[in-house]
C-alpha positions as CSV (number, residue, x, y, z in Angstrom):
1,X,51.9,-35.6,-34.8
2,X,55.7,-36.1,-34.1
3,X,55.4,-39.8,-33.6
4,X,53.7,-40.2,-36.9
5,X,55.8,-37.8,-39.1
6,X,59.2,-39.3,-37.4
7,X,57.9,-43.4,-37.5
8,X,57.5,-42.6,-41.1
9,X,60.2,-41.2,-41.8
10,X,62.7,-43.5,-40.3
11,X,60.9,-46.2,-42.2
12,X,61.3,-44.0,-45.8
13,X,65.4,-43.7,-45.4
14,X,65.9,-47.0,-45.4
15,X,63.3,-48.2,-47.5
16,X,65.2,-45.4,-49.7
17,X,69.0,-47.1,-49.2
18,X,67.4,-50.2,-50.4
19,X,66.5,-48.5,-53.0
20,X,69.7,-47.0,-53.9
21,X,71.3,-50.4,-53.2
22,X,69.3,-52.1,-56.2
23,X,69.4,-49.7,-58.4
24,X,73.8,-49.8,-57.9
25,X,73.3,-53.7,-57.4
26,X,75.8,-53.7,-54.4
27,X,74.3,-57.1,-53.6
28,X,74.4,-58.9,-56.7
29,X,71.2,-59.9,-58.4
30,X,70.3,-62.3,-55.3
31,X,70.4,-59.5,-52.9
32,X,66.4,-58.6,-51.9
33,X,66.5,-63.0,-51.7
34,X,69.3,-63.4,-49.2
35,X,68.1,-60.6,-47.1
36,X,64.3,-62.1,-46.8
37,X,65.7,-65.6,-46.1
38,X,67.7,-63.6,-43.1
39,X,64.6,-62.1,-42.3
40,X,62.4,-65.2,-42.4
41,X,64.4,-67.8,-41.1
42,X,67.0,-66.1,-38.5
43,X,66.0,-62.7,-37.5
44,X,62.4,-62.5,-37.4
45,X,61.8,-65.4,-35.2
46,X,64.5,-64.4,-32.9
47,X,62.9,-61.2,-32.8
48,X,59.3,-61.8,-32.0
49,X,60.9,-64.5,-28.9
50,X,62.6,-62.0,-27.2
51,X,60.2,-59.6,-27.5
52,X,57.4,-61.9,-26.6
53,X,59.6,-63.9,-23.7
54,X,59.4,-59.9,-21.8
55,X,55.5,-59.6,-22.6
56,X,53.0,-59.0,-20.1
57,X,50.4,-62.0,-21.0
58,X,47.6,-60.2,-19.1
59,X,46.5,-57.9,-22.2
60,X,45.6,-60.9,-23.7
61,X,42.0,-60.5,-21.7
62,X,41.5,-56.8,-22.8
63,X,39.2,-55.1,-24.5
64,X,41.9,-53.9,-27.0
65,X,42.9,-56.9,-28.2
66,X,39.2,-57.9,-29.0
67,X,38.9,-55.1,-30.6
68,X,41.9,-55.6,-32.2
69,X,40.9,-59.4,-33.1
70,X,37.7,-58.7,-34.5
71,X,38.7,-55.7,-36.4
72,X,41.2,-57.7,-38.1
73,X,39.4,-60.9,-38.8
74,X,36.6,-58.3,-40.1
75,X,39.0,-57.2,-42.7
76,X,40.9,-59.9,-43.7
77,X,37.1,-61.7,-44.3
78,X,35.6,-59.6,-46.4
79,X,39.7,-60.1,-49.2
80,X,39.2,-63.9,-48.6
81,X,35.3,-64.0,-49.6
82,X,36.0,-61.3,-52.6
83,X,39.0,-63.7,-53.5
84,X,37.1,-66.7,-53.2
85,X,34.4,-65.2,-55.6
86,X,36.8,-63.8,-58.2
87,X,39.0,-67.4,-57.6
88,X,42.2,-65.5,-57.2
89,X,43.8,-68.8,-55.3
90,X,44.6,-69.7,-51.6
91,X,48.3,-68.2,-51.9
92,X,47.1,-64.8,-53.2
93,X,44.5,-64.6,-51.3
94,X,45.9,-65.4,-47.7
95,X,49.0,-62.4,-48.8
96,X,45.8,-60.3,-49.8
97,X,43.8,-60.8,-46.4
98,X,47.2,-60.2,-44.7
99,X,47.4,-56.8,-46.3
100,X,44.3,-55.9,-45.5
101,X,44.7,-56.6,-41.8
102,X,48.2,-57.0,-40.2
103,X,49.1,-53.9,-38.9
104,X,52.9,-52.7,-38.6
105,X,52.7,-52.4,-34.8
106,X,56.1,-53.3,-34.5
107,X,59.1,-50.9,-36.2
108,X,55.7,-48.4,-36.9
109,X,53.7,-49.0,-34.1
110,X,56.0,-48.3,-31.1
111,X,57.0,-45.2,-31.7
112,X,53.8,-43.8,-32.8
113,X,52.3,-45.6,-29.5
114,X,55.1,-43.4,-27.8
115,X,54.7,-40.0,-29.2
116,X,51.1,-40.2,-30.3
117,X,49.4,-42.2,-27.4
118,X,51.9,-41.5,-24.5
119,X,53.2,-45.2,-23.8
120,X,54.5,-48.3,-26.1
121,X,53.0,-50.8,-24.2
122,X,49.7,-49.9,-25.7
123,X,50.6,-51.8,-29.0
124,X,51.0,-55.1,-27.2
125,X,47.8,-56.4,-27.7
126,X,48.2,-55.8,-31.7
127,X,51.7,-57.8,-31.5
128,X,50.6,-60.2,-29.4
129,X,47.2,-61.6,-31.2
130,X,49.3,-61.2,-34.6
131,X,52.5,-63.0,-34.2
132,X,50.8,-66.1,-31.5
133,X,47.3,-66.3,-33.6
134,X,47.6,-64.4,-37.3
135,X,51.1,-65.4,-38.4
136,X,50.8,-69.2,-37.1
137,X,47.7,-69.5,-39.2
138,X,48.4,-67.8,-42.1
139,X,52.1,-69.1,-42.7
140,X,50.7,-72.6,-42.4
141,X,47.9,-72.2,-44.5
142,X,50.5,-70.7,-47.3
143,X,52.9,-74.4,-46.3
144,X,49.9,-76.4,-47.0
145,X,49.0,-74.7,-49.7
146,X,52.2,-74.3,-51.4
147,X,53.7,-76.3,-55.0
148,X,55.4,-79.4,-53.9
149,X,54.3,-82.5,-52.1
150,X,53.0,-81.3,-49.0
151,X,53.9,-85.4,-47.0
152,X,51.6,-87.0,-44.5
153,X,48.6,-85.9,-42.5
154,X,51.3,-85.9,-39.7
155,X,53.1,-84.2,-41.8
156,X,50.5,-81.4,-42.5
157,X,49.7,-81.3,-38.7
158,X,52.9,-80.1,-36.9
159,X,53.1,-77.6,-39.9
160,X,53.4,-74.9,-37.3
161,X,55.9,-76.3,-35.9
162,X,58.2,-76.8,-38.9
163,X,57.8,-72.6,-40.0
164,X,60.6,-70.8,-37.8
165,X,58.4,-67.4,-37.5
166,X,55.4,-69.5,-36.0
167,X,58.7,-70.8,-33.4
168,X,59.8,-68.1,-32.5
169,X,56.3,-66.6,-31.4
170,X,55.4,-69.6,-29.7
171,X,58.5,-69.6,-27.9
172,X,58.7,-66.9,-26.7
173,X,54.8,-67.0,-25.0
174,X,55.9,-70.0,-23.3
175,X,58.6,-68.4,-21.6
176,X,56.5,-65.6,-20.9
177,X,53.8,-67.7,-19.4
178,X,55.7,-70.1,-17.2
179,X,58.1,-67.3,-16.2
180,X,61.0,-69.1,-17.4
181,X,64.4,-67.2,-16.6
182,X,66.3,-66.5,-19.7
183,X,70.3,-66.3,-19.5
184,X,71.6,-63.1,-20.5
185,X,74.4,-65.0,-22.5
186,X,71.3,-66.4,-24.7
187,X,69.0,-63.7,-24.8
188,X,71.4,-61.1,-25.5
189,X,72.5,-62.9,-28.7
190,X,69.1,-63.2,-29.6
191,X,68.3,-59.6,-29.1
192,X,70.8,-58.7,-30.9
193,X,70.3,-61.0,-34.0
194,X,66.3,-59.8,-33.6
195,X,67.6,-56.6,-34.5
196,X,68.6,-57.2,-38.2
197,X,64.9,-58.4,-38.9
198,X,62.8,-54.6,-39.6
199,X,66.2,-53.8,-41.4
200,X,66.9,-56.3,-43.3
201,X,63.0,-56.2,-44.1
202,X,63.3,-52.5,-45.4
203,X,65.9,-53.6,-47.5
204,X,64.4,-56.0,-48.9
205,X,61.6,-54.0,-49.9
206,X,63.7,-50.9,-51.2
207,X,65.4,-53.2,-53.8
208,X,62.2,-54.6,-54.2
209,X,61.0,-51.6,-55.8
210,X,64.4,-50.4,-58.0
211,X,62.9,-52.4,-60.4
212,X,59.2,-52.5,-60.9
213,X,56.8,-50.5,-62.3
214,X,54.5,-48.0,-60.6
215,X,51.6,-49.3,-58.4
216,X,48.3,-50.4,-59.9
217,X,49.7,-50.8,-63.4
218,X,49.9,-54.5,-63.8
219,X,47.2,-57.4,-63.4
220,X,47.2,-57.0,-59.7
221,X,45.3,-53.9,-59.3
222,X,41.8,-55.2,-58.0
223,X,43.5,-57.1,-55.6
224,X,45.6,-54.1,-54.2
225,X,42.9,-51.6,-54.3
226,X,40.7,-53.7,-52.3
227,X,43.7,-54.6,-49.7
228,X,44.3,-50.9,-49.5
229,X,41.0,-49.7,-48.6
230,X,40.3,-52.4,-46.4
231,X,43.9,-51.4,-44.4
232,X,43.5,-47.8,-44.5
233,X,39.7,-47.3,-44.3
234,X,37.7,-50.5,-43.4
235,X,39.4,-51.8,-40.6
236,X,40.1,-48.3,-38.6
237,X,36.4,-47.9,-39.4
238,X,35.5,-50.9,-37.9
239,X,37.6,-50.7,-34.8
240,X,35.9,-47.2,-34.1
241,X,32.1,-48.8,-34.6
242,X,33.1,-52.2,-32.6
243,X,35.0,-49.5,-29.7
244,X,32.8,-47.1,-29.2
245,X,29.6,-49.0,-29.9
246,X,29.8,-52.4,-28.6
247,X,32.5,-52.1,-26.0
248,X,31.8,-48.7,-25.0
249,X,35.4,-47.5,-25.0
250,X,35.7,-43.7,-24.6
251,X,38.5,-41.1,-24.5
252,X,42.2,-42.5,-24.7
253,X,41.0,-45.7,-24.7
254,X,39.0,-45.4,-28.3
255,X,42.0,-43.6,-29.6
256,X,44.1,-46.3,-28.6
257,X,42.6,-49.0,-30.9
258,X,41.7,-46.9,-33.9
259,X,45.2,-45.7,-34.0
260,X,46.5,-49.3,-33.9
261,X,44.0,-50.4,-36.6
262,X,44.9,-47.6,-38.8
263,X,48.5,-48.4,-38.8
264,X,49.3,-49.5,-42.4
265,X,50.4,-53.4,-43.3
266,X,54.0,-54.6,-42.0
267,X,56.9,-54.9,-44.1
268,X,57.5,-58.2,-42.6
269,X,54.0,-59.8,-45.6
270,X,56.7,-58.6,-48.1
271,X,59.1,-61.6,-46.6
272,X,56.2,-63.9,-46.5
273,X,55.0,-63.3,-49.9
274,X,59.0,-63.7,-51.1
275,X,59.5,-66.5,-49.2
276,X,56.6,-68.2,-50.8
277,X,56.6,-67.0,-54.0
278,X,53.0,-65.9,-54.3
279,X,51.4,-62.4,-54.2
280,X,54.6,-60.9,-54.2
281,X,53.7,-57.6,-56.3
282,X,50.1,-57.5,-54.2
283,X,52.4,-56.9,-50.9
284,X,54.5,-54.6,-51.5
285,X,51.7,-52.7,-53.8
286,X,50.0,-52.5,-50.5
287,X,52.3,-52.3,-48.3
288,X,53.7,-49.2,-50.4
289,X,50.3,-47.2,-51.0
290,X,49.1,-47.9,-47.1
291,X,52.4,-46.8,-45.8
292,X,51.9,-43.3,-48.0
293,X,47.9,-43.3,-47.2
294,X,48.8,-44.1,-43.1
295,X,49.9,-40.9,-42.4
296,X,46.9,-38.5,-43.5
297,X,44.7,-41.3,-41.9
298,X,46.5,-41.1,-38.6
299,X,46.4,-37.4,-38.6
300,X,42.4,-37.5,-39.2
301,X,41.9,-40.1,-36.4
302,X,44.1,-38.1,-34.0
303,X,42.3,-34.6,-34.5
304,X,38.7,-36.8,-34.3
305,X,39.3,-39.0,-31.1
306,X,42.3,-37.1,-29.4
């Protein structure tokens, strides 16, 4: 349980000097704004292209990662039909479904996928399938669904290609797939701008929280609850059924995906919601109280399956 209690607790300290950092307003009152926009526009993309542009593409056909694809598209289903009923918007709902499916396999995953399952590549399928397939998709149904004038079909088309995090991912799978060489001179730039985004991220979220209320006080609480259970019960849930009984994984292998499903939401919805303005106290409600529920889940599913 080293992996879980230190992944957590690395994640906690600087959530915690963001925290400190709002309450003292070191940055000014535009602070947790500037350090999304980072996020979003510069470090994010540059990190999900350089760590895409190394990936090995071949996980792509295994079992995980349709375990992991139908696991989350489960999830993220049953917040979009519940917020289509209750009419909660197309914004709020795609932040919700996002909560209630996209792991944090990346500054969370890793080293729990090091200490708890014995090797960080085993998270590769979860990055992967989110950042080329979920985060395309959902950042460009939050564009075209956005205030403003939203321009020509045209327009509306290449909307992927406009939305820098959607780039970067792309990007990066290119130049994994063709094999492309990239320059040390460029990538290590990158890699090193890509290295401010999970920072800048916590950050974010710590001042975030210096001044708001408690969780499940204010009008979002339906929408946070559901989100929650969804990420910290319904989707490890289903990963287990769709693992063990339809692709009749066993062992290390079962352990593998549950543990990846049971991973609570990324920090990184927190920059998505701020970036577009909507559901911004439904992500880091979420995020916040699957972070804190991620840990006795985790330690359940490893003393079952390991």
């Amino acid at each position: 349980m080293q992996g879980v209690l230190t992944g957590f607790a690395v994640i906690a300290v600087v959530i915690g000097v963001g925290y400190v950092i709002g309450l003292r307003g070191h940055l000014g009152d535009n602070g947790r704004e500037v350090l999304t926009k980072l996020a979003f526009h510069v470090a994010t993309p540059a990190l999900l292209f350089t760590t895409l542009a190394r990936a090995d593409l071949s996980v792509i056909f295994s079992s995980r990662l349709l375990v992991t694809a139908l696991s989350t598209l489960a999830a993220a289903g049953v917040f979009v039909a519940v917020g289509v009923v209750r009419r909660w918007g197309a914004g709020r709902t795609t932040i919700g479904a996002l909560c209630s499916s996209y792991v944090n396999a990346g500054n969370l995953g890793i080293p729990i996928a090091v200490y708890v399952l014995g090797d960080a590549s085993l998270v590769a399928p979860v990055i992967l399938f989110q950042t080329i397939v979920v985060t395309p998709v959902a950042l460009t149904v939050l564009d075209l669904t956005g205030a403003g004038e939203k321009g020509s079909l045209w327009r509306q088309l290449i909307t992927p290609l406009r939305n820098p995090v959607a780039v970067g991912s792309l990007s990066g799978v290119l130049v994994s797939a063709t094999g492309i060489d990239v320059p040390t001179p460029v990538m290590d730039p990158l890699t090193l701008i890509g290295g401010m985004s999970v920072p800048a991220v916590l950050l974010a979220f710590g001042i975030s929280l210096s001044g708001s209320t408690w969780p499940l006080r204010g009008s979002e609480r339906t929408p946070v609850l559901l989100a929650v259970a969804l990420k910290s019960v319904g989707q490890p849930v289903v990963a287990w059924a769709l693992g063990a009984g339809v692709f009749d994984l066993h062992g290390a292998s079962l352990l593998d995906v549950v543990v990846a499903s049971a991973l609570p939401a990324a920090q990184n919805l927190f920059a998505y919601a701020g970036r577009y303005h909507v559901g911004e106290t439904l992500a880091r409600e979420s995020i916040l109280l699957s972070t804190i529920l991620a840990v006795p889940v985790l330690v359940v599913v490893a003393a079952l399956l390991g």
